[in-house]
C-alpha positions, 0 to 999 in steps of 0.5 A: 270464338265461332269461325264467323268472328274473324271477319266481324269487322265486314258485319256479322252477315257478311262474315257467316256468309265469308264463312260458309264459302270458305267451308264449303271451298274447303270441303270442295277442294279436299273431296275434288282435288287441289286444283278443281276450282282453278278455272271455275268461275264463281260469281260476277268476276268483272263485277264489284258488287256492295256488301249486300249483294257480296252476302247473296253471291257468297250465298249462292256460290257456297248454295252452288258448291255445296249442291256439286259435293252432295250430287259428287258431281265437280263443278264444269271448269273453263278449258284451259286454253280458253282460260288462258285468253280471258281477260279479267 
């Protein structure tokens, strides 16, 4: 069973899509540290988007993480003061 199959109940491209941004999460996370994506903001968080445009942000934010580990750069987190007063 290929890493996609468990989430093929969403539809198989949302789940290569799921997929990919899990891989590239992870990959992230283990070069950067536990905790290098808490205060980043990936996508449109006040935005619930239909599964066709779920597969392109899911795209592009695994697009975006994928570029921050090639280039060793992390990507910018919000200052945790700010964070703190955001409302979601």
């Amino acid at each position: 069973m290929e890493d996609w199959e468990q989430y093929k109940a969403f539809g198989e491209e949302y789940a290569k899509a799921l997929t990919r941004f899990n891989e590239a999460r992870n990959r992230y996370v283990k070069k950067f540290g536990e905790h290098s994506l808490d205060r980043v903001l990936l996508g449109e968080p006040l935005i619930r988007m239909p599964l066709s445009v779920d597969v392109e942000c899911l795209n592009k934010n695994a697009n975006d993480i994928e570029l921050a580990i090639q280039n060793n750069k992390p990507l910018e987190q919000i200052p945790e003061e700010m964070w703190e007063n955001m409302i979601f």
